[in-house]
Backbone as CSV, one residue per row, in Angstrom:
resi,resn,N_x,N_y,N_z,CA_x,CA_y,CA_z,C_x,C_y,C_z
1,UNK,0.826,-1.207,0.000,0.000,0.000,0.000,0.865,1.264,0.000
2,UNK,1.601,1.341,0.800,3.117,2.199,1.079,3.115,2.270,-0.385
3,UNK,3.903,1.387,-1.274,4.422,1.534,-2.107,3.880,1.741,-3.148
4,UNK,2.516,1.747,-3.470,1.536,2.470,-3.957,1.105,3.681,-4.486
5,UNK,1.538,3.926,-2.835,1.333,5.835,-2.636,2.451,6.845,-2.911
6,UNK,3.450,5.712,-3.041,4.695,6.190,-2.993,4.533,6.791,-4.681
7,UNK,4.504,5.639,-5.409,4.175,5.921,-6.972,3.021,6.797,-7.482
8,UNK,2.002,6.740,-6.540,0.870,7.890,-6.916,1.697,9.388,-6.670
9,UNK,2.062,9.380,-6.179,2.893,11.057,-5.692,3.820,11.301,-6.877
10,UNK,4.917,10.411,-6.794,5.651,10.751,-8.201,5.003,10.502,-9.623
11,UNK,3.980,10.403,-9.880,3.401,9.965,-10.833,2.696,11.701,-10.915
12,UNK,2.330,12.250,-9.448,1.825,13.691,-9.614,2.717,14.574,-9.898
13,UNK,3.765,14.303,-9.063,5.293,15.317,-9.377,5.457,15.416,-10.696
14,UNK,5.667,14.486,-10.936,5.926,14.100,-12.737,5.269,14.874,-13.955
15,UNK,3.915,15.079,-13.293,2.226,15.357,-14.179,2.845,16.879,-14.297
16,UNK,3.213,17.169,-12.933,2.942,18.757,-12.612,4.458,19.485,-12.902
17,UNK,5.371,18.746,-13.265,6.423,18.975,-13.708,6.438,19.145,-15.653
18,UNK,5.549,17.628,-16.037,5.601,18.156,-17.525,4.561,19.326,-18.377
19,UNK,3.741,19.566,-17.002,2.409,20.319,-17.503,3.100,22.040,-17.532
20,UNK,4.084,22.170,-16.020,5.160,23.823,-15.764,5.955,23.233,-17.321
21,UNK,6.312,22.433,-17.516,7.233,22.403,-19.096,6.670,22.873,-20.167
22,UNK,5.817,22.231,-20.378,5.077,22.200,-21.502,4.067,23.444,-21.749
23,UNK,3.695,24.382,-20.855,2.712,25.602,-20.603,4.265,26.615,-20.848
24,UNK,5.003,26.218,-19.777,6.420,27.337,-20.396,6.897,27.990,-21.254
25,UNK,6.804,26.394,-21.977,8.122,26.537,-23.721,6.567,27.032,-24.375
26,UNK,5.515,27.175,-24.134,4.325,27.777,-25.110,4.402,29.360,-25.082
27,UNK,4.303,29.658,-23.625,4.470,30.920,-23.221,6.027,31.637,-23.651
28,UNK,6.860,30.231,-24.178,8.105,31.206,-24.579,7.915,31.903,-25.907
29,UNK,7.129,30.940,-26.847,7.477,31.177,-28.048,5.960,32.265,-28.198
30,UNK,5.113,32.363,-27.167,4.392,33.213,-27.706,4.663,34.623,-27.660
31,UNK,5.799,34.586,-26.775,6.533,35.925,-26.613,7.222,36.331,-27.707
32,UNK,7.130,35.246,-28.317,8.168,35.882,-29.775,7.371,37.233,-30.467
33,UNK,6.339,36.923,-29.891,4.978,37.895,-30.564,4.055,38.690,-29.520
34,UNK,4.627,38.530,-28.402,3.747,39.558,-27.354,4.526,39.464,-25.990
35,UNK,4.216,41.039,-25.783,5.185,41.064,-24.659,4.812,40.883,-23.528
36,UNK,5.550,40.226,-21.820,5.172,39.385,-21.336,4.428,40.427,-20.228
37,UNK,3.159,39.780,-19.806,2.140,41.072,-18.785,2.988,41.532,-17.935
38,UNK,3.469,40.738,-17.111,4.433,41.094,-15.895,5.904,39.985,-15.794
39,UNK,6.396,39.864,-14.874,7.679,39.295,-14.776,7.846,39.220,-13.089
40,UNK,8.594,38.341,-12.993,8.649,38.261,-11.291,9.766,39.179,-10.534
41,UNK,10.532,39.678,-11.575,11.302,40.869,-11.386,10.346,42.096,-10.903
42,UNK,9.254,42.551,-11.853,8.834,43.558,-11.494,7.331,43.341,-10.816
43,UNK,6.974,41.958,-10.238,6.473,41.601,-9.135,7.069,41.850,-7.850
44,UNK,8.167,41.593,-7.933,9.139,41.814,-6.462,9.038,43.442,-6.597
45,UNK,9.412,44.131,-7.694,9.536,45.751,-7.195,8.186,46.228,-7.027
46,UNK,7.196,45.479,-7.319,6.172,46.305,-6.655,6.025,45.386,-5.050
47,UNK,6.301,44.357,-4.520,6.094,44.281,-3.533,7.120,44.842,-2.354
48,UNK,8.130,45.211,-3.034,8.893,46.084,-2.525,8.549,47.596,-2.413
49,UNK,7.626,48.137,-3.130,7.532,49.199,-2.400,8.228,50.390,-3.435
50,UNK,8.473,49.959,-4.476,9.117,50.778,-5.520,8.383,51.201,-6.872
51,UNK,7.426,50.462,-7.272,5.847,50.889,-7.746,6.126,49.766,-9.138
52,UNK,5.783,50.305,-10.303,5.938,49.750,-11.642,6.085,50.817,-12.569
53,UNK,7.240,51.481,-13.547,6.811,52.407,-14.356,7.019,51.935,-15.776
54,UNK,6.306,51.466,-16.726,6.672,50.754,-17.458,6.326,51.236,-18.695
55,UNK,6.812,50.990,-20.009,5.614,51.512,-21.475,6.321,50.649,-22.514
56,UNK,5.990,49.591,-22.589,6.466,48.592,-23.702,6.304,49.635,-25.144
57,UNK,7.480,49.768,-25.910,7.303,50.144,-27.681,8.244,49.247,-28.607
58,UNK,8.199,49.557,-29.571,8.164,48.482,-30.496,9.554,49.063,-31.061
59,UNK,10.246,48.198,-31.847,11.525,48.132,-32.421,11.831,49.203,-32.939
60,UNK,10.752,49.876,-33.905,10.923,51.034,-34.225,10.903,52.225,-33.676
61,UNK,10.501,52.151,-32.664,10.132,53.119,-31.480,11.377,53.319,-30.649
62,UNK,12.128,52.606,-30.896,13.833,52.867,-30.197,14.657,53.143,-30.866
63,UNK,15.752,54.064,-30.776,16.962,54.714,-30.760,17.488,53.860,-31.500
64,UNK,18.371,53.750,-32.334,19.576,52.732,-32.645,20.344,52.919,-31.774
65,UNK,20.281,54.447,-31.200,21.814,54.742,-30.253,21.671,54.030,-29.233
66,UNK,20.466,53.451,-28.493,19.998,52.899,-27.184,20.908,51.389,-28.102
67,UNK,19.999,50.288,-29.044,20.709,49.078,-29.362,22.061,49.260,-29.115
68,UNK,22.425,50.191,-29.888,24.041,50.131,-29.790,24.560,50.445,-28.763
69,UNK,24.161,51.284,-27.689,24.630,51.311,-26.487,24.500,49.814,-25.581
70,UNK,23.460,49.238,-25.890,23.378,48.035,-25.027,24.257,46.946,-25.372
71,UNK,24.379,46.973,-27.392,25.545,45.673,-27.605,26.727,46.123,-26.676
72,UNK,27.359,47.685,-27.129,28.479,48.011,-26.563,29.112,47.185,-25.184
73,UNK,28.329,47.867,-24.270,28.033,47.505,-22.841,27.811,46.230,-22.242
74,UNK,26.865,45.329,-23.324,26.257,44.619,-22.290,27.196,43.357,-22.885
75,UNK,27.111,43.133,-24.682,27.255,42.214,-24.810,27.718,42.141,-26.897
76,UNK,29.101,42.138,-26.485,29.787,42.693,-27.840,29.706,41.834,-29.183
77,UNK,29.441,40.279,-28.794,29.200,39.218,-29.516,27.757,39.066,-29.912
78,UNK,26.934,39.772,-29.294,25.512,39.571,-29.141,25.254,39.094,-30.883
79,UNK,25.435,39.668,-32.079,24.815,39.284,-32.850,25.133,38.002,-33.693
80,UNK,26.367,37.475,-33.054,27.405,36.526,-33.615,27.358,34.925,-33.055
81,UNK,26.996,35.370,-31.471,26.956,33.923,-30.709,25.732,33.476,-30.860
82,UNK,25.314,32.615,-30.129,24.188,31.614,-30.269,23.077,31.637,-28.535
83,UNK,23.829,32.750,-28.138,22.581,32.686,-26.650,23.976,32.623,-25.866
84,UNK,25.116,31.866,-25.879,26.305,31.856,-24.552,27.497,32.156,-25.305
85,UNK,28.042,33.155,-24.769,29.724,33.335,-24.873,30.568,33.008,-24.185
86,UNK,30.584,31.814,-24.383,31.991,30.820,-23.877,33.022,31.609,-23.446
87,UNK,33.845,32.414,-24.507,34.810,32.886,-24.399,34.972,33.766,-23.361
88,UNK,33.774,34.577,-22.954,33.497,35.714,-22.098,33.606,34.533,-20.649
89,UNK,32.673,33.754,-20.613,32.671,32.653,-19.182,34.095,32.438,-19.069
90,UNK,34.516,31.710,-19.713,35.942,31.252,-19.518,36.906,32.678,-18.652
91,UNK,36.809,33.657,-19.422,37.229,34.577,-18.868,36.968,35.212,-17.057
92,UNK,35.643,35.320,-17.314,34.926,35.564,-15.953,35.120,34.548,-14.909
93,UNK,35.577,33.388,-14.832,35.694,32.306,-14.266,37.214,32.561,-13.974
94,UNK,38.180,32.858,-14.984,39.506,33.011,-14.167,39.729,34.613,-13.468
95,UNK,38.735,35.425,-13.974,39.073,36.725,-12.750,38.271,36.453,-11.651
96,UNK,37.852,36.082,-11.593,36.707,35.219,-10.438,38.109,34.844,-9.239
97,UNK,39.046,34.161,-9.928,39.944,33.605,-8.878,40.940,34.766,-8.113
98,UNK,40.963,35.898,-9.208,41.653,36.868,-8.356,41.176,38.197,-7.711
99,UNK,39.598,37.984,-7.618,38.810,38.842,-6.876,38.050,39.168,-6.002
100,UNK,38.477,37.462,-5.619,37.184,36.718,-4.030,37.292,37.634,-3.455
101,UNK,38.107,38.727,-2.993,37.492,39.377,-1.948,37.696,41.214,-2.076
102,UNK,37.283,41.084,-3.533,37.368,42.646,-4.263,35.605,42.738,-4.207
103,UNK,35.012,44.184,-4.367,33.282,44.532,-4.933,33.902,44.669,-6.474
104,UNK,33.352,44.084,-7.341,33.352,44.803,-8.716,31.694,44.736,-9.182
105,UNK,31.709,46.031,-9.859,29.967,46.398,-10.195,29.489,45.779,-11.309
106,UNK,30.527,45.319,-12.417,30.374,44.571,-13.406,31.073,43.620,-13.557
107,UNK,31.221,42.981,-15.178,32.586,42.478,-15.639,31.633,41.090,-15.530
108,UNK,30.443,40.877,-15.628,29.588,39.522,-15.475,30.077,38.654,-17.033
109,UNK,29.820,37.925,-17.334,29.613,37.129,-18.901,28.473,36.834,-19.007
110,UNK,27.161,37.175,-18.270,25.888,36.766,-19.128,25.564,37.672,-20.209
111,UNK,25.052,37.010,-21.134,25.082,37.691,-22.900,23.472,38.443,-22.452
112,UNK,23.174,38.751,-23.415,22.020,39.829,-23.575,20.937,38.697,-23.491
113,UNK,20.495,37.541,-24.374,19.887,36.336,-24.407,19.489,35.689,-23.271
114,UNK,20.874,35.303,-22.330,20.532,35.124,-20.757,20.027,35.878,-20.282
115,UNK,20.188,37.449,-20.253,19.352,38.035,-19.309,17.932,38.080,-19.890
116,UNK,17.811,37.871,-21.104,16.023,37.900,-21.206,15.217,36.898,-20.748
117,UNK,16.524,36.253,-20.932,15.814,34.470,-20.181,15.474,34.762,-18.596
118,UNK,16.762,35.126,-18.047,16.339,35.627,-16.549,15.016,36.659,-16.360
119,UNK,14.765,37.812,-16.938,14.453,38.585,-16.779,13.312,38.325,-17.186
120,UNK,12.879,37.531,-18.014,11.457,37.384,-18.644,10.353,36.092,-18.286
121,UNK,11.147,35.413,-17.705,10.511,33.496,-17.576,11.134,32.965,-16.059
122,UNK,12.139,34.111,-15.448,12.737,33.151,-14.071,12.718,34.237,-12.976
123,UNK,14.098,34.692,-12.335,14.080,35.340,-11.085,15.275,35.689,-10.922
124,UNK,15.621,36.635,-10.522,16.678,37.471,-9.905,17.502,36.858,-8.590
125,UNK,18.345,37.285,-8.105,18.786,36.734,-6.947,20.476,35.923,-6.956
126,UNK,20.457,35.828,-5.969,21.851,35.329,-5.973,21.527,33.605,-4.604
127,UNK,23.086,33.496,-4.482,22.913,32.115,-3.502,22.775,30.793,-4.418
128,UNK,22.083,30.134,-3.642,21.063,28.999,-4.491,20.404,29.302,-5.290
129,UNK,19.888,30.090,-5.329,18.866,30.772,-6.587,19.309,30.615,-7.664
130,UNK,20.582,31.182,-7.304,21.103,31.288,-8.776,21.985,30.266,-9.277
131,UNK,22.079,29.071,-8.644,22.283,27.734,-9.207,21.715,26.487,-9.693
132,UNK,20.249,27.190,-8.934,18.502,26.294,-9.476,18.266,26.812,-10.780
133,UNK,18.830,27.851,-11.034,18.035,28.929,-12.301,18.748,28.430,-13.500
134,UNK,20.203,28.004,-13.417,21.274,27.638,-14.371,20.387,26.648,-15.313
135,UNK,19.721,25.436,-14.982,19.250,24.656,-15.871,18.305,25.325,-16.851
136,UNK,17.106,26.150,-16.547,15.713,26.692,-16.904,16.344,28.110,-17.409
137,UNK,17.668,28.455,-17.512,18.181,30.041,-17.443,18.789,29.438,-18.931
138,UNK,19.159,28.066,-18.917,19.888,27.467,-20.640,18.981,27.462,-21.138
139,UNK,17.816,26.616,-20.910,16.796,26.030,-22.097,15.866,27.124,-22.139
140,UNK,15.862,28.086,-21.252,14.539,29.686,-22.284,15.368,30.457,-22.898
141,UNK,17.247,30.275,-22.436,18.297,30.938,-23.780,18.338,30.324,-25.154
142,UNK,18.143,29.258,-24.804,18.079,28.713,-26.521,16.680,28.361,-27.100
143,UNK,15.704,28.552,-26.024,14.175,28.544,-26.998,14.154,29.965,-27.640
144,UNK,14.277,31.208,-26.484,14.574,32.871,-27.628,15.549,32.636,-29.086
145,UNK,16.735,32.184,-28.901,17.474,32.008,-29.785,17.379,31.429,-30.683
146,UNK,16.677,30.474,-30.891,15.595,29.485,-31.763,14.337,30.016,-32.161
147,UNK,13.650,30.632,-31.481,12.618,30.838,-31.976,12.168,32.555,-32.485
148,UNK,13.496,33.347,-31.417,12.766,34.624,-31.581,13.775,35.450,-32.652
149,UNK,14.686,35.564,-32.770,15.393,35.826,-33.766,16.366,37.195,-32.623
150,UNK,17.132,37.977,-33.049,17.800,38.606,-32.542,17.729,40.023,-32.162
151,UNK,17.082,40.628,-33.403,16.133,41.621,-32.948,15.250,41.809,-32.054
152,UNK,14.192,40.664,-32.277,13.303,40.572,-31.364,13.826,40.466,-29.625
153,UNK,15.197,39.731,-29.392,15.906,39.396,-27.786,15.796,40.506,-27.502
154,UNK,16.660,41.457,-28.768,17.470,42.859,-28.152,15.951,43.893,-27.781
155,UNK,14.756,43.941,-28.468,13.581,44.757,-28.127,12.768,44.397,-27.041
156,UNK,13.196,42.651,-26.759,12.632,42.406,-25.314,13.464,42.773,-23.988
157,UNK,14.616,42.902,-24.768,15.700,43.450,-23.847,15.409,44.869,-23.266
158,UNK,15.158,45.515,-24.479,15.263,47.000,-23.935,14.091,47.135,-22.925
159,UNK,12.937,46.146,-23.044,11.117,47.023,-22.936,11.442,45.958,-21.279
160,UNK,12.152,45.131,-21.165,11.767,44.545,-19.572,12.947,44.506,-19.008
161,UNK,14.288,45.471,-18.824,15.357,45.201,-17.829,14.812,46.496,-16.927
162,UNK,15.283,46.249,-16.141,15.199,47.616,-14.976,16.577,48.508,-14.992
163,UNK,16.113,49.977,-14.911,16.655,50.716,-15.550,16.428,51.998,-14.543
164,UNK,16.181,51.626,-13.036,16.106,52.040,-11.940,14.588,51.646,-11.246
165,UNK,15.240,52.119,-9.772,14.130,51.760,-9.119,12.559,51.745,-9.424
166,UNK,12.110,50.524,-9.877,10.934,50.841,-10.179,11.000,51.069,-11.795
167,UNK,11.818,51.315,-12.419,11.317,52.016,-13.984,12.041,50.386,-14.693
168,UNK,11.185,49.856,-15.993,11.435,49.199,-16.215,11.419,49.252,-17.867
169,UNK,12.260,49.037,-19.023,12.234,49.614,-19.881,13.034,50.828,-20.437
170,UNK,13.001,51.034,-21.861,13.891,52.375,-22.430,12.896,53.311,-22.409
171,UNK,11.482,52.914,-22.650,10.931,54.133,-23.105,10.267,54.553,-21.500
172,UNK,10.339,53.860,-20.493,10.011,54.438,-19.378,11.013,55.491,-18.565
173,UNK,12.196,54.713,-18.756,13.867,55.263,-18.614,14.186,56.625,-19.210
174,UNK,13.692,56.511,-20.747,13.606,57.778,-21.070,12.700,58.823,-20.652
175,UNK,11.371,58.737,-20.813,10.931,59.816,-20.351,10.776,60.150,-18.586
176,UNK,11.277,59.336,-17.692,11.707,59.438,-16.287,13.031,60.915,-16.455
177,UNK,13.858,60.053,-17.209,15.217,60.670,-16.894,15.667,62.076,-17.990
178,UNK,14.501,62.117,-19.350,15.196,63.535,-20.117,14.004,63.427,-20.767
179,UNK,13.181,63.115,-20.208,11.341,63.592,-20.721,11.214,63.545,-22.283
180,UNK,11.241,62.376,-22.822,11.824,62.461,-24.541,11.542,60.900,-24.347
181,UNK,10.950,60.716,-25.567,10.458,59.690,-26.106,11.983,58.697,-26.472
182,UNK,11.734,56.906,-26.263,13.161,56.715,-26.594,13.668,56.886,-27.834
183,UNK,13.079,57.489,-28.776,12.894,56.690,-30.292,14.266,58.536,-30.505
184,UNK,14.028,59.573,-29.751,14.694,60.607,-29.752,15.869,60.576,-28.734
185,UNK,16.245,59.528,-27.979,17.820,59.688,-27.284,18.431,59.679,-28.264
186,UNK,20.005,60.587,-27.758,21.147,61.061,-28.614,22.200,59.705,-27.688
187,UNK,23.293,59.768,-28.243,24.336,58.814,-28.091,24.592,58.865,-26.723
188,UNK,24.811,59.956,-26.091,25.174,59.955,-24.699,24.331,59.767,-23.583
189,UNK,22.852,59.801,-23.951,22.104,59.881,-23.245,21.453,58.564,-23.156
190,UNK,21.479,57.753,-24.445,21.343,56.049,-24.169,22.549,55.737,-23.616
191,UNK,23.750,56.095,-23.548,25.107,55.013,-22.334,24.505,55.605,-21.398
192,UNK,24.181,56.927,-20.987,23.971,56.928,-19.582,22.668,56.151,-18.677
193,UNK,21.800,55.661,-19.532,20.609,54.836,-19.164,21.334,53.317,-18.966
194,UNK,21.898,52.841,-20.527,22.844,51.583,-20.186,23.694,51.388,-18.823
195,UNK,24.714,52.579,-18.660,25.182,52.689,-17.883,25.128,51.927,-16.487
196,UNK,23.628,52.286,-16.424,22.995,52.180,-14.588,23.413,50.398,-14.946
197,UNK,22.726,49.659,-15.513,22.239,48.353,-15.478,22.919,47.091,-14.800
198,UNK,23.773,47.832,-14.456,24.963,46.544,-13.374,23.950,46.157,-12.245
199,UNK,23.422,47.764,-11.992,23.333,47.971,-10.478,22.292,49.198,-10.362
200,UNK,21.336,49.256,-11.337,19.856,50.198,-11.262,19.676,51.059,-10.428
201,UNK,19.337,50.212,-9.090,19.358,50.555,-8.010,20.327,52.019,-7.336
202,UNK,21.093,51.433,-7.425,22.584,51.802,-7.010,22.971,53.200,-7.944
203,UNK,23.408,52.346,-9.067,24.021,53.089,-10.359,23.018,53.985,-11.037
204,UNK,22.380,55.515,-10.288,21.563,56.098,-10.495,21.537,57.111,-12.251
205,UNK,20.550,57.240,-12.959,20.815,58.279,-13.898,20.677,59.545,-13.692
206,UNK,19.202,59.611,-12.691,19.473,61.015,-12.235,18.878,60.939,-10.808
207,UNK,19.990,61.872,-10.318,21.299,62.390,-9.878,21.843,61.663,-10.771
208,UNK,22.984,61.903,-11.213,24.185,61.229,-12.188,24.916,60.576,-11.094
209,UNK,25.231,59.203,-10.746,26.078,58.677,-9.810,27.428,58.951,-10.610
210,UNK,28.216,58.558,-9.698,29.934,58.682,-9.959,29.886,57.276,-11.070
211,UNK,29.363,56.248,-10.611,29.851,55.257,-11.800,29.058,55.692,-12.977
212,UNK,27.983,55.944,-13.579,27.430,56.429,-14.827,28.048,57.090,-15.104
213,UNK,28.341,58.464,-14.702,29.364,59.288,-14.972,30.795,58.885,-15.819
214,UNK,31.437,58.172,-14.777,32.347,57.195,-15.344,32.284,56.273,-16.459
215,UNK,30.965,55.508,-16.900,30.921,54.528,-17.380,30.469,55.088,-19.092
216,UNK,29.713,56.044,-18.781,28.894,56.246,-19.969,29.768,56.556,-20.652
217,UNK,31.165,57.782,-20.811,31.785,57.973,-22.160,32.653,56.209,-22.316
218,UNK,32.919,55.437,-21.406,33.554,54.350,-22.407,32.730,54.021,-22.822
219,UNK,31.089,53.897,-23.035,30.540,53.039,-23.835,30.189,54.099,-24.993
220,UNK,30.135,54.974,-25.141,30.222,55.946,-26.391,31.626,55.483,-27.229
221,UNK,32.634,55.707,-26.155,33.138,55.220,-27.090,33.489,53.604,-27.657
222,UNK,33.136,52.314,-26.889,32.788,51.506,-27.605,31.610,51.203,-29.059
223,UNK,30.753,52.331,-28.583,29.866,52.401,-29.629,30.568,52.885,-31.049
224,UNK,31.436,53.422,-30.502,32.440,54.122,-32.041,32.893,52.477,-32.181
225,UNK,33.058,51.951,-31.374,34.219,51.224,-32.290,33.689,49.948,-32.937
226,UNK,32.317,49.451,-32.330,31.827,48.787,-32.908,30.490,48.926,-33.901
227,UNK,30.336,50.118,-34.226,29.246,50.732,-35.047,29.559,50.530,-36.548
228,UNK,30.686,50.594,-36.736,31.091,50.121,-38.287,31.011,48.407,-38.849
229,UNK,31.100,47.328,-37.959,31.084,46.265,-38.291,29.538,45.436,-39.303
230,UNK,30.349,44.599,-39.888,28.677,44.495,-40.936,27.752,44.059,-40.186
231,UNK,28.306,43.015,-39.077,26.810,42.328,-38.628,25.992,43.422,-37.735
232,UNK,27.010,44.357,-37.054,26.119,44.887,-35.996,25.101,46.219,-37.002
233,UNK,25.807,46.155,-38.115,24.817,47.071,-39.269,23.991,46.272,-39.413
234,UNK,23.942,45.565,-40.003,22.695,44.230,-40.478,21.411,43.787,-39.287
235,UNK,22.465,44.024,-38.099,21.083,43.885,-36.447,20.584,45.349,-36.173
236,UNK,20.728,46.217,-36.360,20.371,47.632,-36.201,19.679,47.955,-37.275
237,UNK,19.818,47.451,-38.616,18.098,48.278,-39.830,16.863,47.886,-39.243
């Protein structure tokens, strides 16, 4: 009888495990085509006490200077890799060994792809969290990458990262921080929105913190340097 019940339970685990699978990977690919109501990111900032300011727009409705500020910054391979940059991990994994007990605000290797995966289908956090998330953080990086094409990552990118307390998005970011639609930021004024994204919170746009300050002309000028290449022309029409 024991052993019965034992199999009725995993037989439910099982049910309720392929039913969260299978409702998931639906809800992934329908995102290829609609953007997602909420996110558990900006569930937590409203139960935190920081509100929701949000205004989803559409590809055309953004800056090139904002895209290009974000490849710059966030993720230089973005139009080349496949959802993971090895090369970047590998890297991050050996400064890892000589910084256990440095703060650094950046210098992560998750690509632009991972964070939509995080940011759109999982959860924030560190600890355990963020070693439960590794499995479900691969397979919604390579269902976007498969299914949504690259443009589409980088416009889900812009409309759901947080971009300060509470503001979530470019076009919320923008008119918070220089009252201007995003589709009208100038070059300096998308790094300084990029800028914050280590650390939102923290890494304020206005007031101008010391690190934005700091951060925004290198990514202007990364934007010089990677604005001429064909592919990142070919992801920006």
């Amino acid at each position: 009888m024991a052993e019965k019940k034992r199999r009725g339970f995993w037989g439910w685990v099982f049910r309720i495990i392929l039913i969260l699978f299978i409702s998931s990977s639906l809800y992934a690919i329908v995102c290829r085509w609609m953007f997602p109501p909420i996110t558990c990111t900006q569930i937590a900032s409203l139960a935190e006490g920081y509100g929701l300011q949000r205004d989803y727009v559409s590809w055309n409705d953004i800056s090139p200077n904002v895209k290009l500020a974000a490849i710059a910054s966030e993720d230089q391979r973005f139009s080349t890799h496949e959802g993971f940059d090895w090369e970047a991990i590998d890297k991050s994994m050996e400064q890892k060994q000589h910084r256990k007990h440095k703060h650094v605000a950046g210098g992560g290797a998750s690509t632009i792809s991972q964070q939509v995966a995080k940011n759109v289908f999982l959860w924030q956090g560190s600890g355990w969290g963020r070693y439960i998330r590794k499995v479900p953080e691969f397979y919604f990086t390579k269902i976007a990458e498969w299914t949504w094409g690259k443009k589409r990552i980088l416009e889900v990118y812009l409309n759901v990262i947080e971009m300060g307390p509470g503001v979530y998005g470019i076009e919320a970011a923008s008119r918070k921080y220089f009252h201007k639609s995003a589709r009208n930021l100038s070059r300096s004024e998308a790094a300084m929105i990029i800028a914050c994204l280590p650390n939102p919170k923290r890494f304020t746009v206005v007031p101008t913190s010391r690190w934005v300050r700091w951060r925004s002309p290198q990514i202007v000028h990364q934007m010089d340097m990677i604005e001429g290449m064909p592919e990142i022309q070919q992801l920006l029409q």
